[in-house]
C-alpha distance (Angstrom), angle and dihedral (degrees) to the residues before:
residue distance angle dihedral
X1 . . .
X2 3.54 . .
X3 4.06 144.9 .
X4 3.43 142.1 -176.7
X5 4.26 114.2 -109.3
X6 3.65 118.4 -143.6
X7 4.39 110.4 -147.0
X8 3.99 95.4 -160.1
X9 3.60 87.8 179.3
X10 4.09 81.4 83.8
X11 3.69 99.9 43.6
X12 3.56 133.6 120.7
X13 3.50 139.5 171.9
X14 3.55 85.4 -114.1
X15 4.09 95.4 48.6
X16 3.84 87.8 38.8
X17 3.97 84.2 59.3
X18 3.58 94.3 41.3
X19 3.95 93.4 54.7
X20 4.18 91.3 40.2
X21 4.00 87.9 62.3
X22 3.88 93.3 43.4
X23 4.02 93.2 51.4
X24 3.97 100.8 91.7
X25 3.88 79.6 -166.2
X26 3.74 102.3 57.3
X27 4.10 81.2 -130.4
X28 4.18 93.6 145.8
X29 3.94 120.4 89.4
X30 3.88 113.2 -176.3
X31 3.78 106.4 -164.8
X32 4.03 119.6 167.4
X33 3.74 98.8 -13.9
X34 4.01 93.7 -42.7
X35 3.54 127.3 113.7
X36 4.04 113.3 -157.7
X37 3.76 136.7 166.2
X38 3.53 121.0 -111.6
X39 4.05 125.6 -155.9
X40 3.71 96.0 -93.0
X41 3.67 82.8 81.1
X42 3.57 111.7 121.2
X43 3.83 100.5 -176.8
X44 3.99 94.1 -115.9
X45 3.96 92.7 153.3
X46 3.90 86.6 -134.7
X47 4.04 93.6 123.0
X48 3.93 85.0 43.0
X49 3.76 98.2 44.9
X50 3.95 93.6 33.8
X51 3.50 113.0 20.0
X52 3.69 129.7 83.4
X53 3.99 111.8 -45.6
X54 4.07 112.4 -96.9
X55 3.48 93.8 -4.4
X56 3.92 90.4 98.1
X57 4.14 133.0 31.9
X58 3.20 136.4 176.4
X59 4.31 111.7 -137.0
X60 3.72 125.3 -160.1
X61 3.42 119.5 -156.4
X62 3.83 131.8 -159.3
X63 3.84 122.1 -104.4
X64 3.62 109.7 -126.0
X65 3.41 111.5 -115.1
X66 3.84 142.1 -161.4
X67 3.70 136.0 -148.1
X68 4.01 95.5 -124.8
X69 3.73 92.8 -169.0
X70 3.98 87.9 77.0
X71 3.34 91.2 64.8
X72 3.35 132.9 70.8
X73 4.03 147.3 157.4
X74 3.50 142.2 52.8
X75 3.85 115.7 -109.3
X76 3.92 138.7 -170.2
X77 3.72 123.0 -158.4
X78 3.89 100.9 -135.1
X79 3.74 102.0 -132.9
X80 3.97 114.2 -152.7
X81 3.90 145.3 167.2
X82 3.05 126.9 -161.5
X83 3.77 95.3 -0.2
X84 4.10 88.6 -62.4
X85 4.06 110.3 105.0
X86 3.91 124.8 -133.3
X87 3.45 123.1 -95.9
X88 4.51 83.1 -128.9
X89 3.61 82.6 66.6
X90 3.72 93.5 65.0
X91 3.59 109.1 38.3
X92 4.58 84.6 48.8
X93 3.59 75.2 55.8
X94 3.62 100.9 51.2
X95 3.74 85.5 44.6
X96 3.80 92.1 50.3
X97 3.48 88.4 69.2
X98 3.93 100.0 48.3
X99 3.58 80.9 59.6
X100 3.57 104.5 45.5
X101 4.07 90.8 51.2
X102 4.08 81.7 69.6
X103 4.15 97.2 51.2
X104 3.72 94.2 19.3
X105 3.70 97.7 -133.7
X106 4.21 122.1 139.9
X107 3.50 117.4 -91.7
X108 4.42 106.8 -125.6
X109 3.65 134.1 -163.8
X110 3.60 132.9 -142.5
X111 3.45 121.2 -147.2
X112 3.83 123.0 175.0
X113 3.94 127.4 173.7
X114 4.15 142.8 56.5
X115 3.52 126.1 -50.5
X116 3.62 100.3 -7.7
X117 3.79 103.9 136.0
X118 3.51 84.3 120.3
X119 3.60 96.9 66.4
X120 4.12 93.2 46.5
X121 3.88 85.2 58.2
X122 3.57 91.0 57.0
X123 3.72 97.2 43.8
X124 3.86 87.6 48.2
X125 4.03 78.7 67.0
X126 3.43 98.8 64.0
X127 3.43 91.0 58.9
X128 3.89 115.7 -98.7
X129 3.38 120.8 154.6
X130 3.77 98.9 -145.2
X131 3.96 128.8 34.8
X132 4.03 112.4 -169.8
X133 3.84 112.7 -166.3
X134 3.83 119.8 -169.7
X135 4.07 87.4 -174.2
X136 4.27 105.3 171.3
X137 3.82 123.7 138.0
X138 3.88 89.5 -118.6
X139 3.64 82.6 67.0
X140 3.58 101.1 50.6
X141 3.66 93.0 102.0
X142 3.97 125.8 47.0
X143 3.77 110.8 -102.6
X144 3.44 108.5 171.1
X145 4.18 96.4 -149.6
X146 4.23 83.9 48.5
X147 3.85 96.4 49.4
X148 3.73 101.3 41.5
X149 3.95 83.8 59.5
X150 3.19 99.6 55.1
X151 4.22 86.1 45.4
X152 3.85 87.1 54.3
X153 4.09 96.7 50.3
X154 3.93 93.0 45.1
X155 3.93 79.1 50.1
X156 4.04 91.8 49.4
X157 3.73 88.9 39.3
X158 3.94 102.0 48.5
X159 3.43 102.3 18.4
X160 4.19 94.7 -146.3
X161 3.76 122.7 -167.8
X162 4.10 97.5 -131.0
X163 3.73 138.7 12.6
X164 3.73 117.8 -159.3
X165 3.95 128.4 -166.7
X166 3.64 141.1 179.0
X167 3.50 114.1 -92.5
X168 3.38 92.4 -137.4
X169 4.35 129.0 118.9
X170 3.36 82.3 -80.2
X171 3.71 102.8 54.3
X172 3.69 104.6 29.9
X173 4.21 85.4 66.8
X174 3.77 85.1 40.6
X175 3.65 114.9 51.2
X176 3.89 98.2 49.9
X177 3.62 81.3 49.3
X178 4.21 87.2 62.0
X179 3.84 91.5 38.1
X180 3.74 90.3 59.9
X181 3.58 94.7 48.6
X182 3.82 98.0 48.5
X183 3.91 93.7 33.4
X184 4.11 93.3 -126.6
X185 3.65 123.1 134.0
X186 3.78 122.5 -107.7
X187 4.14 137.6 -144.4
X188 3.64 109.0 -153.0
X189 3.91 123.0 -157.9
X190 3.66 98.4 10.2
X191 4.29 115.5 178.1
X192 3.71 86.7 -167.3
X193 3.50 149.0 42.5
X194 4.11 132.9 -169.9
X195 3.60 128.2 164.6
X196 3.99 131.5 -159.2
X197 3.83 122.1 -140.0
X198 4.04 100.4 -96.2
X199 3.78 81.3 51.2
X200 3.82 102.1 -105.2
X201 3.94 96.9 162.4
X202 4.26 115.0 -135.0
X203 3.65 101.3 -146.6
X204 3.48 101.9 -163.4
X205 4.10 123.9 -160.1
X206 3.91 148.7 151.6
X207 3.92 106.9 -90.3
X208 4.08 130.9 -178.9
X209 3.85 95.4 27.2
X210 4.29 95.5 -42.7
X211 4.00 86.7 -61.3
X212 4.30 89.0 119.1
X213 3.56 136.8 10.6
X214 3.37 111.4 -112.6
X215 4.67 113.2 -138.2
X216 3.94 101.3 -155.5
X217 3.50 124.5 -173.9
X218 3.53 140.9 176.1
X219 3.62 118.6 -165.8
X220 4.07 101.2 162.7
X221 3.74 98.6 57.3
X222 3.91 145.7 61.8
X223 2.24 144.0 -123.1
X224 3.99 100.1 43.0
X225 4.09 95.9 -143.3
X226 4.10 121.1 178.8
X227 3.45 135.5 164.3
X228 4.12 114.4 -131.4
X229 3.99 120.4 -163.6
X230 3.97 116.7 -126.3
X231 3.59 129.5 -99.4
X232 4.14 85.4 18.2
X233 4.40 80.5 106.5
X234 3.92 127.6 40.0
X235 3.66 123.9 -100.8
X236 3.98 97.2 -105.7
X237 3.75 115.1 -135.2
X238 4.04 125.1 -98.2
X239 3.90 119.6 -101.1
X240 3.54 140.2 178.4
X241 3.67 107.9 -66.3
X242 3.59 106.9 -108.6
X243 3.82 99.9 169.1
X244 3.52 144.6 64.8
X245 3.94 147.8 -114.5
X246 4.02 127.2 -134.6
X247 3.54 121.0 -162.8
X248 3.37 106.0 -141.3
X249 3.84 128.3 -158.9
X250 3.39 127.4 -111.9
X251 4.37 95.5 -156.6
X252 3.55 112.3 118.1
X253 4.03 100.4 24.3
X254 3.86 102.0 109.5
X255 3.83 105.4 -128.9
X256 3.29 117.2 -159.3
X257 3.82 127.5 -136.1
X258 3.88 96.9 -158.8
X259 4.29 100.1 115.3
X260 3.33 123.3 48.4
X261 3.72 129.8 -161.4
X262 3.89 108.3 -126.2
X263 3.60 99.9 175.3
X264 3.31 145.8 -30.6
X265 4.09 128.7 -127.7
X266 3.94 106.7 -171.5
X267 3.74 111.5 -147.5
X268 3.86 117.5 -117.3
X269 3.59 115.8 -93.9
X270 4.03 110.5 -100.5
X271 3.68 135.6 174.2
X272 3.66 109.5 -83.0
X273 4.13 115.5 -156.1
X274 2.99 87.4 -151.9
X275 3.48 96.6 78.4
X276 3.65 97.1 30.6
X277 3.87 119.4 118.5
X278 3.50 107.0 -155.0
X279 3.85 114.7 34.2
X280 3.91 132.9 -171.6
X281 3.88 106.7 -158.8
X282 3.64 126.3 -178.3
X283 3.91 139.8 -159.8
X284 3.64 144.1 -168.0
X285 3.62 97.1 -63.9
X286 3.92 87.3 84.4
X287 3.57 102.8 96.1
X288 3.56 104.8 -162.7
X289 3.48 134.5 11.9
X290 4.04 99.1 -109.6
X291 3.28 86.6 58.3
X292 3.81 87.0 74.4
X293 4.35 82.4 83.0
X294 4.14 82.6 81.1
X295 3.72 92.1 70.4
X296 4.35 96.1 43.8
X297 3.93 88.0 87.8
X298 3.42 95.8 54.5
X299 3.55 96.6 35.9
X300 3.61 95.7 58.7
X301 4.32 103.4 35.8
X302 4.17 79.9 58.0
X303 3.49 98.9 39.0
X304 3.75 89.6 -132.7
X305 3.58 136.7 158.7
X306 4.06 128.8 -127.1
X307 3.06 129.2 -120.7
X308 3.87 139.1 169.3
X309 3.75 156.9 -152.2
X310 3.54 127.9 -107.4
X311 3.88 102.8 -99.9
X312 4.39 90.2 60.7
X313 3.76 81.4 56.4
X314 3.51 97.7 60.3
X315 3.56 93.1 35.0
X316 3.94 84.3 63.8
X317 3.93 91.2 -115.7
X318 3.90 92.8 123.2
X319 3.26 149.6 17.9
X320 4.09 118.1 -101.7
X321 3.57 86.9 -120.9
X322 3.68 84.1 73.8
X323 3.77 99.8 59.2
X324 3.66 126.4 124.4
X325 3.99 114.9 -158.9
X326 3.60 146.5 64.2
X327 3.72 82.5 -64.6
X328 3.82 98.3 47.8
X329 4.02 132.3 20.5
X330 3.89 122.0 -19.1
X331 4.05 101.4 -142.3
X332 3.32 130.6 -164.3
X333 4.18 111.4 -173.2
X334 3.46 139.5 164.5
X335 4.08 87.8 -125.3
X336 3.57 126.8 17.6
X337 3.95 118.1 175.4
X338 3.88 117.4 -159.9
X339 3.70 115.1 -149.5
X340 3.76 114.8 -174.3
X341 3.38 100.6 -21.9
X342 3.97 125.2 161.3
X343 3.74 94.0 -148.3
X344 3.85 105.8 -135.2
X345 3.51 121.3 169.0
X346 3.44 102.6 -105.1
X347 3.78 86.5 63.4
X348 3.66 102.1 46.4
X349 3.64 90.8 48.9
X350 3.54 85.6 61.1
X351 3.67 101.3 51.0
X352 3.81 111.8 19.9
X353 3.50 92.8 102.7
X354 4.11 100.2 78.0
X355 3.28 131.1 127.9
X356 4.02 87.1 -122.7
X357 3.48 134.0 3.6
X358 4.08 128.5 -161.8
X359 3.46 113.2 -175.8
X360 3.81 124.3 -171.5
X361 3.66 119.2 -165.3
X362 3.83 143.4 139.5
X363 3.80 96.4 -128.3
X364 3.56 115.0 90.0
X365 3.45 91.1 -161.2
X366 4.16 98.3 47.0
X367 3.90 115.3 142.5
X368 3.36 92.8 -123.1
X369 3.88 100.6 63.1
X370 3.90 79.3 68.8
X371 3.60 93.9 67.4
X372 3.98 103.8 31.7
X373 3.45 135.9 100.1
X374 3.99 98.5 -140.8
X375 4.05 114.4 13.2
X376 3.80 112.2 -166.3
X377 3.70 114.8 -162.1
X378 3.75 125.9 -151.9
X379 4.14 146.6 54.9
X380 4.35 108.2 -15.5
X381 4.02 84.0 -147.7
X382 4.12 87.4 56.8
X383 3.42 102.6 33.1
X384 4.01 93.0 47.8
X385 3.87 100.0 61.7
X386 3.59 87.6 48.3
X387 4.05 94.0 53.5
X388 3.69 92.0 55.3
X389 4.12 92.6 45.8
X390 3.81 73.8 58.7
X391 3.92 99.2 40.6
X392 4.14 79.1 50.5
X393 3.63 100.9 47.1
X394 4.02 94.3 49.1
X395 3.97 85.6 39.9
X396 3.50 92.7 60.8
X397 3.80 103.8 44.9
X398 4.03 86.0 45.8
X399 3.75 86.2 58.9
């Protein structure tokens, strides 16, 4: 990296005029006798090469950089409530190992809490090579001070090349919690995941809005720590255990006793779409509300569950809860059915991974045809009433 240095000691009002005229980027502010450099500046040298001698100079500064031969492994942070681990936890985990076929490095798990041996067995079935469980009754509960300890001492201690988490509730107030402590970057909400051979990790994620993908990569720093949503990776299938689990000890690791759990309210338990496997979603070509009663056939001969776009949230139509997109649920169903949906990509990202996908929409030339199975062109309110005289016919000769 480099920047341009301003020596005040050698400015005047008359060399602080000289160098505003020269900047073809209007990049110089002189306020009460000081001459500073604003973020216009796009490092052009002409104030340095032109300008006044020694009043300006351009400084280079050396990239940080890391031996990445001392570190080395792949691991998951095994999210869990209630002593029952995530689903997310698995399919980083099955990822994990697509990776770690390219830099040939093991493929760890990190398991903190109390009395969850049973969960290390069943990650050891997915086919990890390494389990480590920090088990202790002052970790039975998550404390977010208390756990990203014991993250940064299995850091110190093992030294691995990338941590991946859930990006779930839990770890989107987690990991920035462990990249604070061990002073790495960190690549939130990622939908995909590559890795080059000296184990640079591509963390790759929806930037300005969904309208690019953004590549990130951070070579200078370990470890390499991103945050992946779930169902954006397939549940990989059980093996025969091949690996092992270390209980790991908790002495030493300063735990502080700063946030204490009061109480606990559990949430009730609702329908999450994001475990549904046949969904009805609907967009913006619903023009009112009531017309929602054109999807209740369909909805209940496929037992499905609805779900929505962005715009029927704001319009107070559904809860958030029922949002599909890089801003709501990532689903991954044996059906979906898109009703009226614009196909933007913050929507398709969230969906495109279904087992089959009928969209229905009156633009020929709709995103979404490009990614379904069956595309049906024309008016929602004709097309509907037609889909459930279908929905009835098979219906009836099923029953």
């Amino acid at each position: 990296m480099a920047y341009i240095k301003v020596n005040n000691n050698k400015v005047t009002p008359e060399v602080a005029k000289k160098l505003i005229d020269l900047c073809p980027f209007n990049a110089f502010d002189y306020q009460d006798a000081y001459l500073s450099i604003n973020a216009s500046c796009k490092i052009c040298k002409v104030c340095v090469k032109k300008g006044p001698e020694g009043v300006c100079e351009l400084v280079e500064t050396v990239k940080p950089s890391v031996d990445k031969s001392k570190y080395k492994g792949i691991t998951v942070y095994i999210e869990h409530h209630q002593r029952i681990a995530h689903n997310v936890s698995f399919e980083l985990i099955g990822k994990a190992k697509e990776l770690a076929k390219k830099t040939k490095e093991p493929v760890y798990a990190l398991l903190v809490g109390h009395r969850v041996d049973h969960i290390a067995e069943q990650v050891l079935s997915y086919g990890v090579d390494q389990v480590f469980v920090y088990d202790h009754e002052a970790l039975e509960t998550f404390n977010v001070e208390r756990y990203a300890r014991v993250v940064e001492a299995f850091f110190k201690k093992y030294q691995n090349n990338v941590i991946l988490l859930g990006s779930t509730p839990f770890g989107r107030s987690f990991a920035p919690r462990i990249a604070a402590r061990l002073k790495t970057g960190l690549t939130a909400d990622c939908t995909m995941l590559d890795i080059k051979e000296d184990g640079d990790l591509l963390q790759i994620r929806p930037a300005f809005g969904g309208n690019i993908m953004a590549k990130i990569n951070t070579p200078n720093h370990r470890p390499q720590l991103a945050t992946i949503r779930y169902k954006m990776f397939k549940l990989p299938e059980k093996e025969i255990p091949h690996g092992t689990i270390s209980h790991e000890s908790i002495d030493g690791i300063d735990l502080p006793d700063r946030i204490h759990l009061l109480s606990r309210l559990d949430k009730p338990q609702v329908k999450d779409i994001s475990e549904a496997d046949v969904i009805i979603a609907v967009g913006r070509a619903f023009k009112k509300e009531k017309d929602l009663a054109l999807i209740e056939p369909l909805v209940k001969k496929l037992d499905a569950q609805v779900a929505c776009t962005r715009p029927l949230i704001e319009n107070g139509w559904f809860d958030a809860k029922h949002q599909i997109g890089l801003s709501g649920r990532t689903v991954k169903p044996k059906l979906i059915i898109n009703l009226g949906i614009s196909g933007a990509v913050q929507y398709i990202e969230g969906m495109k991974e279904a087992d089959l996908i009928i969209s229905v929409n009156q633009d020929e030339h709709n995103k979404l045809f490009d990614i379904s199975h069956y595309s049906l062109v024309g008016d929602l309110y004709e097309v509907l009433p037609e889909l459930n005289k279908l929905i009835d016919k098979i219906w009836q000769v099923n029953v």
